[in-house]
Steps between C-alpha positions, in 0.01 A plus 500: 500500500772766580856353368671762571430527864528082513826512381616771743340310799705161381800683497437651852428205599793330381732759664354404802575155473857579387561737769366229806726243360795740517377552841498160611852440368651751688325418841618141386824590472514771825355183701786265390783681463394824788701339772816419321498905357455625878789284609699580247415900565544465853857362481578791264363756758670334726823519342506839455 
């Protein structure tokens, strides 16, 4: 009925989706790998 407007909401719509996977790869990652980075940052504070 309105193609134009269909189109556009897809393509919102598929940013979306693109954008929450993003997301949920880098809480992934920041869940795995947070400890060993604030380890590694406190020795180099503490090294200073």
């Amino acid at each position: 009925m309105f193609p134009m407007a269909s189109a556009r909401g897809q393509g919102l719509v598929e940013y979306a989706l693109i954008m929450l996977l993003v997301a949920l790869i880098v809480i992934i990652i920041l869940a795995l790998f947070g400890p060993a980075v604030g380890d590694l940052y406190s020795t180099i504070v503490s090294g200073i």
